[in-house]
Legacy VTK file of the C-alpha trace (Angstrom):
# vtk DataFile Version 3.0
C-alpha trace
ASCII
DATASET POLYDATA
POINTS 107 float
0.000 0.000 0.000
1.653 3.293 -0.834
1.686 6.109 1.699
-0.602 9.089 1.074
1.540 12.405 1.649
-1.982 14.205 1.892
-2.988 11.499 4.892
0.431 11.586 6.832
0.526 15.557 6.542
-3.152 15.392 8.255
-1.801 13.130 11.033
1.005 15.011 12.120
0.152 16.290 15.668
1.101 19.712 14.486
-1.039 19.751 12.100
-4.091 17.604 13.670
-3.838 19.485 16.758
-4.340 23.149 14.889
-7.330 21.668 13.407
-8.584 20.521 16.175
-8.171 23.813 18.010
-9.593 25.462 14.772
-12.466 23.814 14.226
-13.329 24.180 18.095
-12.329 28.155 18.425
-14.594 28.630 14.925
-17.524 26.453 16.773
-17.397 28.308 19.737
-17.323 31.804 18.108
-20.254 31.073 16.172
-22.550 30.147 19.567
-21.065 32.960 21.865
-21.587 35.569 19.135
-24.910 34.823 17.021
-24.430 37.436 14.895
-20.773 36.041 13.912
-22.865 32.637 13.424
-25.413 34.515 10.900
-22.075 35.852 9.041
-20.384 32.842 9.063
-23.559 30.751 8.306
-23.646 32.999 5.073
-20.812 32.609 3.971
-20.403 28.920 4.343
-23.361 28.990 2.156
-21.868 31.061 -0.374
-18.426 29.124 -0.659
-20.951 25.832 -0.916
-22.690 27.596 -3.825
-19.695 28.839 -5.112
-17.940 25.463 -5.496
-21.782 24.315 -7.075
-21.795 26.975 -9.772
-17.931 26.184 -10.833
-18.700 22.287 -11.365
-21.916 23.147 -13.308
-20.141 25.918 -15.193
-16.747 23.494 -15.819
-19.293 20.524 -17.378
-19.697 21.690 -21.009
-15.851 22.327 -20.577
-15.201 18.647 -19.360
-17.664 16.859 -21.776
-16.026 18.580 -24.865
-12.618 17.737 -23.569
-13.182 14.338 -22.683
-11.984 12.411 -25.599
-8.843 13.935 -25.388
-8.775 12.978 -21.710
-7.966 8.964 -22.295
-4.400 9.330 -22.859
-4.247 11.689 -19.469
-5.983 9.264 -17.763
-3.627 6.460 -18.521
-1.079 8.792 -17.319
-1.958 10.762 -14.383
-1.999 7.838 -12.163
1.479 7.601 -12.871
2.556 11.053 -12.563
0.755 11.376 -9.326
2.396 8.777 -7.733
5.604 9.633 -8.565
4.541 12.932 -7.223
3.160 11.176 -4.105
6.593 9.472 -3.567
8.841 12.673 -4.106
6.529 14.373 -1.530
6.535 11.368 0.793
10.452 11.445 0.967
10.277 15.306 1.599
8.181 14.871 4.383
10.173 12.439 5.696
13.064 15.084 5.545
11.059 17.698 7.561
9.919 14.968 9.950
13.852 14.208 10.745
15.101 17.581 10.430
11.850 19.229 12.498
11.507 17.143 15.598
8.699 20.072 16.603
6.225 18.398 13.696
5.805 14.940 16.221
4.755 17.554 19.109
0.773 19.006 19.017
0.682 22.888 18.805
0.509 22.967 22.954
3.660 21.870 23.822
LINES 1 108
107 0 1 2 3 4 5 6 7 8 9 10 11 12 13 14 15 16 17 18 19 20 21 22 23 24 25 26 27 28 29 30 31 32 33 34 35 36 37 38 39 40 41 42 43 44 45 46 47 48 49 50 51 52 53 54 55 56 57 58 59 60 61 62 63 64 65 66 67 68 69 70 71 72 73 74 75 76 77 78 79 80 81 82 83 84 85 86 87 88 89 90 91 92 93 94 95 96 97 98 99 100 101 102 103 104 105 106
């Protein structure tokens, strides 16, 4: 099974642990301050819309482009895991060389 750089970035403690503390600090803004929720609330529903309108405005795009897609699709698999591996080995640098990366953002 070949490592995910995406998955092993996500598990770092730094990086889990800043999340974490994220994801509670924007939670508990939102229901000490309801106006910050009504603000937020909108524009979480404008970024969801957003993201809606750009795959249904990329379609035409993608169905006109698609038979020229089976050659990329042969070969992006490749090219992403060699891309995969190249990042896996320079994470694996930063792990050795940044001890700090094993520790969550508290310590």
């Amino acid at each position: 099974v070949q490592e995910n750089v995406l998955q092993r970035v996500l598990q770092l403690p730094v990086v889990s642990s800043t999340c974490e503390s994220l994801q509670r600090t924007y939670a508990s803004t939102k229901e000490a301050h309801p106006l910050m929720a009504s603000v937020c609330e909108v524009y979480e529903r404008g970024v969801q819309g957003a993201g809606a309108l750009a795959m249904w405005g990329m379609e035409p795009v993608v169905r006109k482009l698609e038979p020229q897609c089976t050659f990329l699709t042969m070969l992006l698999p490749k090219v992403v895991a060699v891309a995969n591996n190249l990042a896996c080995r320079g994470l694996d640098h930063l792990e050795e060389k940044i001890p700090a990366l094993q520790y969550p953002v508290d310590k």
